[in-house]
N, C-alpha and C positions, 0 to 999 in steps of 0.2 A: 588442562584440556578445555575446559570452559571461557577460560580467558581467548584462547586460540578460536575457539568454536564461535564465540560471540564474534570476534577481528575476523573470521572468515565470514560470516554472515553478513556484517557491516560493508565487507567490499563488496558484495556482491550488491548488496543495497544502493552506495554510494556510485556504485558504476553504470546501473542503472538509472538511481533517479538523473544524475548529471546527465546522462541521455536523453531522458522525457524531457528538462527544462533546456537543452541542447532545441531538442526537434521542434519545440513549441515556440522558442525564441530565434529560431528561423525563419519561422510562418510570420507574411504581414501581417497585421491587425486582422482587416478583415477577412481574410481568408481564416484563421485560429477561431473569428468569433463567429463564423456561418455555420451554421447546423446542414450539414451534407442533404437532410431529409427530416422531416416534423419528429420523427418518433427517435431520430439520432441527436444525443449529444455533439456539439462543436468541441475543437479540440482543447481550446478555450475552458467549456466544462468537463470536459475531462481530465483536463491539470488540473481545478479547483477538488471535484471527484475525489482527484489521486492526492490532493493534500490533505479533504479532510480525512480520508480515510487515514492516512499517515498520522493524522492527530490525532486520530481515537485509537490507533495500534499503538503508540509510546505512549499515549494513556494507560491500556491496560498492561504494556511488560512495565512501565514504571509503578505500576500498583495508585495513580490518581485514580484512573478509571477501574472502579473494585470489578470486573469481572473472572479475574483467575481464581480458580478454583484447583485445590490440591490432587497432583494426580489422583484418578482412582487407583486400587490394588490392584498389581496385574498391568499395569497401564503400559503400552509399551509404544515407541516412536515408532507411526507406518505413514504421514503423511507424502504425498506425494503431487506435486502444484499440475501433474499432468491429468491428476483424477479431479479436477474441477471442472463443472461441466462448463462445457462452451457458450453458454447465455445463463448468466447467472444475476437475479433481480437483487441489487444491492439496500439494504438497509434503508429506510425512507430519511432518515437521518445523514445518510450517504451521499444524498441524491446530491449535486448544482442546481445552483439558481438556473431560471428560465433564461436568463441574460450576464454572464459571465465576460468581463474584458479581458482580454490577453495578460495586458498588464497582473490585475488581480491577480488572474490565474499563475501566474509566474511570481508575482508576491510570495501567494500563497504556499504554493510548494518551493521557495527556498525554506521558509518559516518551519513547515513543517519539516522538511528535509533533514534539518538540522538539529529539530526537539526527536526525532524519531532515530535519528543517527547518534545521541547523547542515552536515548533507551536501550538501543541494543548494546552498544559499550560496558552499559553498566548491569548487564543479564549476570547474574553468578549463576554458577552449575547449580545449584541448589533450588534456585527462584527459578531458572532458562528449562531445566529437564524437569523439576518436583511441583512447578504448576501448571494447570492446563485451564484452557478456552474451550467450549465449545460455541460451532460454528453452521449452520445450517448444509458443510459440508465435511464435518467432521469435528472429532476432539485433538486437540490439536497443544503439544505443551508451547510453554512461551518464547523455545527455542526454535519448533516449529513456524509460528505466529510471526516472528520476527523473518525468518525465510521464506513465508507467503508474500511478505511485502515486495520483496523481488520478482517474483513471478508474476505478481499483479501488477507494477508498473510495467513489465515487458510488455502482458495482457493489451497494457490501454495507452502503448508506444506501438504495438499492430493495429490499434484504430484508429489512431490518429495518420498511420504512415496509409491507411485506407484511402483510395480516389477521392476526393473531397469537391466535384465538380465545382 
C-alpha cells in the first residue's frame, strides 16, 4: 500500500510541478521577472520560492533535514491542503532573492523537482505514516508533507496565472 501511496503522491507532484515550470517557461524573461507590485513576488520568485521549498521538503521525508518526529500516540492522518489559510507568511528561509532570473528560477525547480521526486519514491509506510512534521498549520506525517507539495505548487501556479500588468 505504501509503495502505491508514495507513486500516487509522486504523480500528483510531478503533474503539477511540470506545470509551474510549463507556465514560467512560457513567460518572456521580463515579463516572469517583473514584480506585479513592490510587496508581490515576480513569477520568477516564485519558481525559485517553489524550489526552495521543494528542497527543504525531500530534505526532511529523506531524514538529511532532521525534522521528523515520531508519530505522537493517538496521531491520526486529518490533513487537509484546503484548510491552509489563504495568505500564509512562509519561513524567512523560504523567502527569494529580491532579484530572481527566469532562467535561475527554472534551473532551480528542475533541480529541485527531481531531488524531491527521488524523496517521495523512497517514503516506506513505516517512515511516510510513523513520522511526522509539525508545521505552523498543523502536524502533518511525511506522507501527508509529501502531498502538501502538490497543493502548494497549485497555490503558487494561481499566482503566477494572476494579471501580471
Amino acid at each position: 500500500m505504501s509503495a502505491d501511496r508514495a507513486a500516487t503522491i509522486l504523480a500528483r507532484f510531478q503533474n503539477a510541478h511540470n506545470a509551474l515550470v510549463g507556465k514560467l517557461r512560457e513567460l518572456p524573461p521580463e515579463s516572469a521577472e517583473r514584480r506585479p507590485a513592490a510587496e508581490a513576488w515576480s513569477a520568477a520568485q516564485v519558481g525559485f520560492h517553489v524550489a526552495t521549498t521543494n528542497e527543504w521538503i525531500a530534505g526532511v521525508l529523506d531524514g538529511s533535514t532532521p525534522m521528523a518526529q515520531p508519530a505522537p500516540a493517538g496521531f491520526a492522518e486529518t490533513f487537509n491542503p484546503k484548510s491552509i489559510p489563504a495568505k500564509l507568511k512562509t519561513f524567512p528561509s523560504l523567502e527569494p532573492p529580491a532579484v530572481v532570473s527566469a532562467e535561475v528560477a527554472l534551473e532551480r525547480l528542475r533541480a529541485s523537482g527531481h531531488h524531491l521526486s527521488k524523496a517521495i519514491a523512497s517514503l516506506s509506510a513505516e517512515r511516510g505514516a510513523g513520522s511526522c512534521v509539525t508545521l505552523p498549520f498543523g502536524t502533518l506525517s511525511l506522507f501527508e508533507l509529501a502531498d502538501f507539495t502538490t497543493a502548494h505548487v497549485l497555490r503558487h501556479i494561481n499566482q503566477i496565472e494572476r494579471p501580471r500588468n
